[in-house]
N, C-alpha and C positions, 0 to 999 in steps of 0.2 A: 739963464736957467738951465740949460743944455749944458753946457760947460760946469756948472757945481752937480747935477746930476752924474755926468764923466766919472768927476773926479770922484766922487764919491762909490762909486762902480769900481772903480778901478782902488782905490783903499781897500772898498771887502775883499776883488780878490785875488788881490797882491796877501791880504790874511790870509783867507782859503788857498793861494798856492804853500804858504809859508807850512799850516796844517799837514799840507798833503804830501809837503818837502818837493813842489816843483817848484823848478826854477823860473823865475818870474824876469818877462823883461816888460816894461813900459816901452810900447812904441803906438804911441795913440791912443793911451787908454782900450780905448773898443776892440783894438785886435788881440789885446792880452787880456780882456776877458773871455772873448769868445774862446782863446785856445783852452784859457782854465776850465771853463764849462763845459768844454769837449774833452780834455782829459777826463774829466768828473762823471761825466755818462757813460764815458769809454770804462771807467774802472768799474761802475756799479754793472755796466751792463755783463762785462766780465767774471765779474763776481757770480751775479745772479745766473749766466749761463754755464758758467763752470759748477755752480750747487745744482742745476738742473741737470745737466749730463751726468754728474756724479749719480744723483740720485737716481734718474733712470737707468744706468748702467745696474745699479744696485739692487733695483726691482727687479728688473732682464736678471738678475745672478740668479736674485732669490725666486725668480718663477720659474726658471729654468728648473732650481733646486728642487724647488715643488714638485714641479711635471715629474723631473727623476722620481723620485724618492714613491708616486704614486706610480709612477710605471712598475717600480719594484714591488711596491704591493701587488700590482696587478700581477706580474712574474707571481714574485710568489704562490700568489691564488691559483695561476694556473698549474703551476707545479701539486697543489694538494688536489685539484680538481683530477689534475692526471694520474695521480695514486689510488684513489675513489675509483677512477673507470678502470685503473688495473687489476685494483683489489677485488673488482666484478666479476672481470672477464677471466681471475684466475679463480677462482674460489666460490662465484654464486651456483648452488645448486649443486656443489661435491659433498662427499661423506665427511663425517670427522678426522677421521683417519686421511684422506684426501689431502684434508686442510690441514691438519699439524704437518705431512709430507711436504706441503710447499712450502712450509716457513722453517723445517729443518733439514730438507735435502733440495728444493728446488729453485736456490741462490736468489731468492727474493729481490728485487731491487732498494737498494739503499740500506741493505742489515748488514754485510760484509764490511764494504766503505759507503761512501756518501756518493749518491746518482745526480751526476751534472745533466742538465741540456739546457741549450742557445736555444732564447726564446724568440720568433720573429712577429713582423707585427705584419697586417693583411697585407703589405704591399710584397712582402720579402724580404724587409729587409732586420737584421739581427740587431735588436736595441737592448738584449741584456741574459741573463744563465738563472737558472732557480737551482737553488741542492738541495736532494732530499735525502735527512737523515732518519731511518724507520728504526725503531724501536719491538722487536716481534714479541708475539704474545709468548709467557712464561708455559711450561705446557698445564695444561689444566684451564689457562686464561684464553679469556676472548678477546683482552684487550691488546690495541696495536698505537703505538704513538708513531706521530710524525708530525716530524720538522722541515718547512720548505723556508730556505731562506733566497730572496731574491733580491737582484740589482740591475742598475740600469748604467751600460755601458759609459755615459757621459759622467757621471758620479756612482766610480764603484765602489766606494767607500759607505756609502751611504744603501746601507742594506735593510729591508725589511724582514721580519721573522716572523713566520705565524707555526704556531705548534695545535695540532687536531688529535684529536683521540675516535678514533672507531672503534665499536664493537659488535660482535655480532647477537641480537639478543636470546638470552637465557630463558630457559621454559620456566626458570624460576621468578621470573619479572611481573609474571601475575599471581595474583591473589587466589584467583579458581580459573584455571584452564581445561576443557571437557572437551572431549570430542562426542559427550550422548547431551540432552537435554537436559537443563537446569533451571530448579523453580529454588526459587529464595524467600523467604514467608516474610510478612510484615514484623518490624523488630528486628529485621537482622540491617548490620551497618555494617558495611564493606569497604575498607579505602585504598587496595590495591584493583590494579585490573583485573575484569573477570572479562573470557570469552568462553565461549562456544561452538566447535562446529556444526551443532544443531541448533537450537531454540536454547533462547531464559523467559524465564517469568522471572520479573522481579519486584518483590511487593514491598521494598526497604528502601534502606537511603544508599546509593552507590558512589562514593565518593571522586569516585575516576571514571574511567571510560567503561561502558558496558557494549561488548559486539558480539558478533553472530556471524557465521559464513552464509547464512539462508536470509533472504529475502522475508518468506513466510512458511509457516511449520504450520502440520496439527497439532496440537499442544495435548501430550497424550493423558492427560489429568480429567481434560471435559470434552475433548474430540472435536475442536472448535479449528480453523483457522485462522494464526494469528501473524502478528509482526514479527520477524524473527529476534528481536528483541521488544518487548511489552512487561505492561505492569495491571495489572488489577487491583492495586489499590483507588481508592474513589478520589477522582472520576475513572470508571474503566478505560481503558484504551480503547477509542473504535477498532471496526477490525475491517483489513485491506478490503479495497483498494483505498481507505478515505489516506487523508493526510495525515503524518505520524507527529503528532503534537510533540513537542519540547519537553516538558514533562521535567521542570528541572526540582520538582520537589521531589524526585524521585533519585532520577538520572545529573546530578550537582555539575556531573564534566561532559555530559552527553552520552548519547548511544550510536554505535554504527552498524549498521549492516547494509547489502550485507560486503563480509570483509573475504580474505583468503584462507582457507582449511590450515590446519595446523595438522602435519604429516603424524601421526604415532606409530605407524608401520617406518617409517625411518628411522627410528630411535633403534632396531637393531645392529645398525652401526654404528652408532654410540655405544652400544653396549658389548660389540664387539674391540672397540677401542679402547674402553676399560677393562675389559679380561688382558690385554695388551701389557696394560700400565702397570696391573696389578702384579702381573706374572713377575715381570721387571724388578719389584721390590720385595717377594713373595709373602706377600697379601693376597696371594688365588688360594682357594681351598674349595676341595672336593665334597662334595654332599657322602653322607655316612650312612648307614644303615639301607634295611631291604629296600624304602622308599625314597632312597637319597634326600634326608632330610636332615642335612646341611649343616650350620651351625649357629650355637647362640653366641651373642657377641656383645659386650660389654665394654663401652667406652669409658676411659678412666682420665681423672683430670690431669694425671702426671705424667702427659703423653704419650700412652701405650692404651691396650685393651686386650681384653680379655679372649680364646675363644675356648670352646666348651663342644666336644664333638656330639651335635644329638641322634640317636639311636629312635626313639618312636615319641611320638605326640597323640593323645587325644580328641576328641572329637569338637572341640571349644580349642586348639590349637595351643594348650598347656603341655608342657616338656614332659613327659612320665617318665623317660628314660634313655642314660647316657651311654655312648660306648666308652668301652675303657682305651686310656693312651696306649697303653702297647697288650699285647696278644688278645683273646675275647673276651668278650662277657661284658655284661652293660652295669650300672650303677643307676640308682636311683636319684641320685643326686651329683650335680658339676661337685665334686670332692674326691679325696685319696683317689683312687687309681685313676679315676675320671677327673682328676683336679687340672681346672684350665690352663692354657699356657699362653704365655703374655706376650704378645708382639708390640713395636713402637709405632703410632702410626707414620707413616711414610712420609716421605719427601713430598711425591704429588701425591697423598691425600687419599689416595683409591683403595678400599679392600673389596675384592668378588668373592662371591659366593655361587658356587657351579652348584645350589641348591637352594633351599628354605632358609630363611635367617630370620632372629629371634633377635629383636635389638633393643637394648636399652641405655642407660648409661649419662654420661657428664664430662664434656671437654671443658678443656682450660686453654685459652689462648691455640686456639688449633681450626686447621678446616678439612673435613671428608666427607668422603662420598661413600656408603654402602651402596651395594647393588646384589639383589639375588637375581639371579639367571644362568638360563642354560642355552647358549644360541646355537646348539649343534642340533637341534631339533628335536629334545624330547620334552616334555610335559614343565608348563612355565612355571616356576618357584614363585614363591610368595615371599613377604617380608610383615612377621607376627610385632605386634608391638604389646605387651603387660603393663609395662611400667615406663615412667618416665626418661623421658630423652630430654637435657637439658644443655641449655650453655652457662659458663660462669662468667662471660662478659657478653652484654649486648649491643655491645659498636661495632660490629663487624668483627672483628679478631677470633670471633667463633662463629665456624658455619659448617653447617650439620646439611647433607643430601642423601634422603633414603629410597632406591630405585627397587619398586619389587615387578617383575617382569608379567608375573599374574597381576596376581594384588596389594596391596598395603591393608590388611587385616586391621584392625582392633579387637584383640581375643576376648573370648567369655570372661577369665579370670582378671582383665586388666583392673587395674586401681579406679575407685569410684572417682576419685577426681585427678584426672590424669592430663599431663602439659607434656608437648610435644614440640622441641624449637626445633623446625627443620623443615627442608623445601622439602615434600611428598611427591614422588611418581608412580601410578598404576601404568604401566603401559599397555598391558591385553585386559586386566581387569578393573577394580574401582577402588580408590580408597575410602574407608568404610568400617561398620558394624555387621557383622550376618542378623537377621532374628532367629535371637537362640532361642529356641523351642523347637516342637515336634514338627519333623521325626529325626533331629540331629539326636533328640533323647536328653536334652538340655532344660531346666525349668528356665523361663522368662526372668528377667533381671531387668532393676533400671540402676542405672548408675548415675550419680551428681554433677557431676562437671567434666567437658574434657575442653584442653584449650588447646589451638594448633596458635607458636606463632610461627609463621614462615609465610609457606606456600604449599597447593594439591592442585596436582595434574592429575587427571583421572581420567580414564579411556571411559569407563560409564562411570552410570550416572551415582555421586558419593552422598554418605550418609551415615549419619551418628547415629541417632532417635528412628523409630517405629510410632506409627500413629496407634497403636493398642499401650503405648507408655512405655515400652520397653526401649534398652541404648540408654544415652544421655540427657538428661531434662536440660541441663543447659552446655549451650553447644557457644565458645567463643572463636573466633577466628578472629585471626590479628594476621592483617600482611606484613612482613618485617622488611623494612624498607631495607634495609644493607643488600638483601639481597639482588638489588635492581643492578649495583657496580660491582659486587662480591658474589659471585655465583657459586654453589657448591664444586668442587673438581671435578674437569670433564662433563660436569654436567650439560643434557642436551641443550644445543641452541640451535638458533634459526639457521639456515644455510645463508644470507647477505648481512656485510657488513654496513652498519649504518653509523654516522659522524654522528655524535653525543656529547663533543666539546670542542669549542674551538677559541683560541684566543690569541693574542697578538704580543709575542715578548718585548 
């Protein structure tokens, strides 16, 4: 039985050598299969630890690859974290003027050529380089790009890129910004930001965030102490110390307070920086007559505008009378000797007015900034608005900023229903209605409609309507979103740059 077993042993694998192409010898049957079934463990075992080494070598590549490739991210990151704290420490808390100096005389890093450094890791040792390429703001702009691209010395090929945008923000970014206190009646809907550096009541719906530099104010309406942001609409708000409820049928994105003051006594270096600008493209003009009062100015769609020198105004803030273009004598009317003369508006956007200005008008595809003011220290200008200021495209490509260093007037005579597309600054006074009546010597008026879409900064506290019916019976405010990445020229912004996009090429 042993021996037909053998043989039969030794038949398969005398087969299986023939398969395997080994060479077979019969010496005992048993010993020539033991050698085949030892080649046979030997090949598979070979196989199978040659596909394991492979394969783990293969893993070892591609985690290595990994590790790299995330260390370059990490490079990277730290390279834009590094431009963040530079862009701090050169620029948080200088003037405007300051800050355009260091992005066009004080060799910025990474705007000439591209800013290398050898990145190390806690022990000391160099595992790879980030480059940063910056991109500076256009003048007029707040915005700053930059590009870090990073690698890790074991695979430099394999680069990461993250590109960031900063900017510093624009006074145009809210919907109502006050430095006096602000009440907003039930019915009104507001979907840009509104702050305060005093108190709001707010009895409406606020679409965004609503804040306050103060804690808690008397609310000078019923002489009460409140939250420095609150609503009385039902349920009333308790009043401090209790717990500041949520309130979110009010407040939709919340309220804060309280936050940081918003400076308006620093905007006179902004507006020393646009007399700058202006001079530069000569867009400066001199206020006219015995009151230095200024000019009217009239924006036209075929990129230019009008100006018109005025000679005296009456007591409602309407033109009575012009100076003539060359030698004296006034005109009743912007025509013949008084007929305006057309300038194009400028490269960066800027006209000043070292007086009064009367603005009205309609851009096409265009962005400016008016500013009346006088920063050498005599008596602040104002800026009258009659008639409409409009844009003929609403995607950004129009953007209207009207800075009057008093006030932003709404005159007596202005149009019963009157639209106003532009971001608003009062910076010593308020933008607003006066009540015309006695003893300006003016009979009461109401008017129909005015609409703002933009934005109003107002040092106090603004307003259309008078509660005897007089002003506007209906009052719309529309925040116009463009302006949050499109700020009017030079327009004031915040002194710190903050990151507002960031992504990965």
């Amino acid at each position: 039985m042993n021996d037909d077993r053998n043989k039969k042993l030794v038949r398969r694998s005398s087969r299986l050598a023939r398969v395997l192409g080994v060479a077979w010898i019969d010496e005992g049957g048993l010993k020539g299969s033991a050698l085949v079934y030892g080649l046979v463990i030997m090949t598979v075992v070979a196989i199978v630890l040659t596909s394991i080494v492979g394969f783990v070598a293969a893993q070892t590549k591609y985690a290595l690859r990994v590790h790299a490739r995330e260390q370059a991210f990490q490079v990277a990151d730290t390279g834009i974290q590094f431009y963040k704290w530079y862009l701090a420490h050169n620029t948080d808390g200088r003037t405007a003027q300051q800050i355009q100096d260091f992005w066009t005389t004080g060799n910025p890093y990474g705007v000439a050529s591209p800013y290398e450094v050898e990145y190390n890791d806690p022990s000391g040792s160099a595992i790879g380089k980030y480059r940063l390429e910056v991109t500076p703001p256009t003048l007029g702009s707040t915005i700053v790009t930059v590009k870090s691209t990073g690698f890790a010395y074991r695979y430099p090929n394999d680069t990461r890129v993250l590109e960031v945008r900063f900017r510093r923000p624009s006074w145009s970014e809210s919907a109502v910004l006050a430095n006096d206190f602000m009440r907003f009646g039930s019915g009104t809907e507001v979907f840009g930001k509104i702050h305060s550096n005093k108190g709001i009541r707010f009895d409406g719906v606020a679409h965004n965030i609503v804040s306050s530099a103060v804690s808690t104010f008397i609310d000078p309406d019923h002489s009460v102490n409140e939250f420095g942001v609150h609503t009385h609409k039902n349920p009333i708000d308790p009043l401090p110390p209790a717990a500041v409820p949520a309130r979110t049928d009010v407040f939709e994105a919340g309220r804060k307070f309280p936050v940081a003051t918003v400076d308006f006594n620093g905007l006179l270096g902004d507006l020393s920086l646009m007399k700058t600008a202006a001079q530069a493209t000569n867009s400066y003009f001199l206020g006219t007559g015995a009151n230095n009062n200024g000019k009217k100015i009239t924006l036209k769609t075929d990129g230019t505008y009008d100006v018109c020198k005025v000679n005296t105004f009456n007591s409602g803030y309407s033109i009575t009378k012009y100076t003539k273009n060359s030698g004296g004598g006034t005109c009743s009317t912007c025509s013949g000797s008084c007929a305006p003369t057309n300038y194009p508006i400028p490269d960066n956007g800027v006209i000043f007015v070292e007086g009064n200005a009367w603005v009205s008008g309609t851009i096409n595809n265009k962005k400016v900034t008016i500013a009346a003011a006088d920063i050498s220290g005599g008596a602040a200008p104002s800026v009258y608005i009659l008639n409409d200021i409009r844009y003929t495209n609403t995607d950004g490509r129009d953007i209207i900023g009207i800075i009057g260093q008093n006030n932003i007037e709404i005159a007596y005579a202005s149009e019963s229903d009157l639209r106003i597309d532009a971001a608003l600054l009062a910076q010593q006074g308020r933008v607003g209605r006066e009540h015309y009546s006695s003893p300006k010597g003016l009979n009461p008026d109401s008017k129909s409609v005015i609409t703002v879409n933009g934005a109003i900064a107002t040092n106090l506290r603004y307003g259309f309507a008078w509660t005897d019916g007089t002003g506007y019976t209906t009052r719309n405010l529309y925040y116009d979103n463009n302006l949050l990445y499109y700020p009017p020229p030079y327009f004031p912004t915040g002194t710190q740059y903050q990151m507002d996009l960031w992504e990965e090429k």
